[in-house]
Wavefront OBJ file of the C-alpha trace (Angstrom):
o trace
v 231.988 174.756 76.917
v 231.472 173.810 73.465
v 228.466 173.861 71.377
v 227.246 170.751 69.919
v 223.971 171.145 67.805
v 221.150 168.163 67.422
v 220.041 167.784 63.943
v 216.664 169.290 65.079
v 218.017 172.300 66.596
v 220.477 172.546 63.065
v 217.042 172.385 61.077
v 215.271 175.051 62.950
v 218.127 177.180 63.016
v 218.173 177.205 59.066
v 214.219 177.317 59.330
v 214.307 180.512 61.434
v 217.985 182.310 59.998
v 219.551 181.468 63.919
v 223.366 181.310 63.182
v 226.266 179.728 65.606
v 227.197 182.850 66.183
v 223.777 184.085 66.981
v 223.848 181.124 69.264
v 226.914 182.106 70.848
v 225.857 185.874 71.535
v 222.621 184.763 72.872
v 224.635 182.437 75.326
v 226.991 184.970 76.484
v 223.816 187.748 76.997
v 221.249 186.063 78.591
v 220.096 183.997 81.410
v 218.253 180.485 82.427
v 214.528 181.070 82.421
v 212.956 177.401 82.960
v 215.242 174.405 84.424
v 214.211 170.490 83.458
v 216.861 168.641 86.370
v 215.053 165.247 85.535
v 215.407 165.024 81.661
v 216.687 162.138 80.676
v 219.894 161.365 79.652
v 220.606 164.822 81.288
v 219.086 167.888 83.035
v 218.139 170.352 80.335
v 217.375 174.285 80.732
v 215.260 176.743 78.532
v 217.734 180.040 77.788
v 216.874 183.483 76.734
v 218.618 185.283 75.443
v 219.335 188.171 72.390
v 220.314 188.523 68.691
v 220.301 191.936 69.151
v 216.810 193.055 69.598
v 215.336 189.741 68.834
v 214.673 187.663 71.663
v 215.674 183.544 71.533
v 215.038 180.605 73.629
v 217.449 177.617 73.404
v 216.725 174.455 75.219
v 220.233 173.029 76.175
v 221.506 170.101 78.012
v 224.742 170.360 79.657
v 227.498 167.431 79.825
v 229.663 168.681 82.106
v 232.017 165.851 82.216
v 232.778 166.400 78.466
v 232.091 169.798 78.817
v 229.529 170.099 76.313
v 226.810 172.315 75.343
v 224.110 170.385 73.947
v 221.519 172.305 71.699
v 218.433 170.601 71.554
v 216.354 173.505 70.160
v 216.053 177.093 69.233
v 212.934 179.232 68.480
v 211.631 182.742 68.615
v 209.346 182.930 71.688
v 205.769 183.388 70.743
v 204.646 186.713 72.434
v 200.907 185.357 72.590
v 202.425 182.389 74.954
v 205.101 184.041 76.787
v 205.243 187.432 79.654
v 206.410 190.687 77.683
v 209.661 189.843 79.273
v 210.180 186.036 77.680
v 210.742 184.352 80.606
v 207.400 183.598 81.509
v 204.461 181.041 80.360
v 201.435 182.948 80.072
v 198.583 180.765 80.518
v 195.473 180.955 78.958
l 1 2 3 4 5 6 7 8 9 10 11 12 13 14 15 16 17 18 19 20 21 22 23 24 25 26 27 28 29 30 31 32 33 34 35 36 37 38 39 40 41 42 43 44 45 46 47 48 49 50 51 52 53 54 55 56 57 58 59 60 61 62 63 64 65 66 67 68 69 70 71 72 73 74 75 76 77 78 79 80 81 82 83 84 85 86 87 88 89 90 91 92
């Protein structure tokens, strides 16, 4: 598949030092945490995954038909608002 980056997600990336090759590695490591099957144009998914040591979530859509990776976002998770592991909401 082939990454294709939203302006927001290219924004935060700068904002937070996230490369495409960060991206990439955090793809290849990690594992769906939260799926979104009825976002609209198409199903989305929340990803963790690593930069090394530092966790990552990327919220991706996935155009299968082109075979597209579309990143929507990607952020540090907050470890106030998410389980020690990342993959978890806490709620408060």
């Amino acid at each position: 598949m082939v990454n294709k980056y939203r302006q927001h997600a290219i924004k935060r990336m700068f904002e937070r030092g996230i490369t495409e090759a960060d991206i990439d590695s955090a793809l290849s490591n990690g594992q769906v945490i939260e799926n979104y099957p009825n976002d609209y144009p198409l199903p989305s998914c929340l990803w963790l995954g690593y930069i090394g040591e530092r966790p990552i979530h990327i919220l991706f859509a996935g155009n299968h038909q082109l075979g597209e990776r579309i990143i929507i976002t990607v952020y540090e998770p907050n470890p106030l608002q998410w389980s020690t592991d990342f993959t978890t909401r806490v709620i408060s």
